[in-house]
Phi, psi and omega in degrees: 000116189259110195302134181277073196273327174202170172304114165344148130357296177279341179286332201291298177315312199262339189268337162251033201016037172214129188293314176309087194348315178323269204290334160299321185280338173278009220213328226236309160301323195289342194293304216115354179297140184270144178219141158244125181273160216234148213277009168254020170133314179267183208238169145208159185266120135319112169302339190286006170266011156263345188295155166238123163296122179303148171254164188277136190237161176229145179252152183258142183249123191250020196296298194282008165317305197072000000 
């Protein structure tokens, strides 16, 4: 099973309906999305800011209360 660190070409393309290195990196800051550029140019998205992570839940306990 091979770990996914960040989005594909076609993914990049489809969350930001636009083909142009330009118009993706504009599409991808006004979403809010984080990208990191790489020192020849190009970009990649890092996936975990799509994951939605459980939030932990919690319970209370009154037992020792009496």
């Amino acid at each position: 099973m091979s770990v996914k660190f960040w989005l594909s070409t076609t993914e990049v393309i489809e969350l930001t309906g636009a083909k142009s290195r330009a118009k993706q990196l504009k599409v991808l800051e006004h979403l809010g999305y984080s990208y990191r550029v790489r020192p020849d140019g190009t970009f990649i998205v890092p996936v975990e800011q799509f994951t939605m992570t459980k939030q932990k839940e919690y319970a209370m306990d009154f037992n020792a209360l009496g």
